[in-house]
N, C-alpha and C positions, 0 to 999 in steps of 0.2 A: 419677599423671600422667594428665591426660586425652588416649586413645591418638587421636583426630581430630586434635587438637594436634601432638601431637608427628606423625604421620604428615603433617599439613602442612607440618611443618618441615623433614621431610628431601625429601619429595618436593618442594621448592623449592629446596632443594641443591643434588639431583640434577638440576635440572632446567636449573640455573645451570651447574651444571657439565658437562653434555652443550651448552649455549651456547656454553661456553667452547670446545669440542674436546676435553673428558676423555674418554678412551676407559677410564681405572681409576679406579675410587676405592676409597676404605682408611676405613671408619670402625672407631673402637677406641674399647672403652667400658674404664672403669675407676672402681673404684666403693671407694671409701674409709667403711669400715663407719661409720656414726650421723654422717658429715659430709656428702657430696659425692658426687655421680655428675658423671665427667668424661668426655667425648664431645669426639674427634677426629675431625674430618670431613675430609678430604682427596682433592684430587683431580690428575691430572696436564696440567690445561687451559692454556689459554691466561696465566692468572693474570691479577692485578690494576694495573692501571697507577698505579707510584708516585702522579702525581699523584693520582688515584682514591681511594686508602686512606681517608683522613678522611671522602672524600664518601657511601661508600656504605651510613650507616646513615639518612643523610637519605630522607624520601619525597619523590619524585619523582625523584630522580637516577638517571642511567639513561647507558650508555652503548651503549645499545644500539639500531637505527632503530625495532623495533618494543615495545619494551619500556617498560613504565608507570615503573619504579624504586619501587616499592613491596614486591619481594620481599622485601629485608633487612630493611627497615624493620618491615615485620609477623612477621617473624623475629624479632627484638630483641623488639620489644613482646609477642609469646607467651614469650616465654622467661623475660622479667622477670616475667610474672603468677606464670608457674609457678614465681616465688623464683631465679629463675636468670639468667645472663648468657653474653652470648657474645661472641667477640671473633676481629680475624682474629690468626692467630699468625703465618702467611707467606705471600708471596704473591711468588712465585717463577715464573720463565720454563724450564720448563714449571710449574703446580701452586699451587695453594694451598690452605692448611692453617686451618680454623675449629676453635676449642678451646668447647667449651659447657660449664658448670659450674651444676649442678642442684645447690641446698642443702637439706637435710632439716631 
């Protein structure tokens, strides 16, 4: 994996998620020998508004005043080059939870 990559990826996380009002977050890697590295990213913020879920892997979406909506969006699109996929798992008041699954 290329470590710029992935170091954009989470520092856009984090970055979302200090947006949000996470004051913790919990990432957990788990790594399944000659298949899968899987990456829990979680955090305890504001979470994601039902109606929002679908919208936020589109570019431009954004619920935010000063914000492009392009974070996720270029999230997804590194993640797929790199053979991988991400997805949100929950998105809960307080918190939400992104699952990333890296295939060899």
């Amino acid at each position: 994996a290329d470590n710029s990559l992935l170091q954009s990826i989470f520092s856009n996380l984090v970055r979302n998620s200090q947006q949000a009002g996470a004051t913790k977050l919990d990432i957990r890697f788990a790594a399944i020998p000659g298949k899968q590295l899987e990456i829990l990213f979680s955090d305890n913020g504001s979470g994601i508004p039902l109606e929002s879920k679908e919208k936020i892997w589109y570019p431009f979406f954004t619920t935010r005043d000063k914000g492009t909506g392009m974070g996720l969006a270029i999230i997804r699109k590194i993640i797929n080059s790199m053979k991988g996929e991400i997805s949100l798992q929950e998105s809960t008041t307080p918190g939400t939870t992104f699952r990333m699954v890296f295939y060899s």
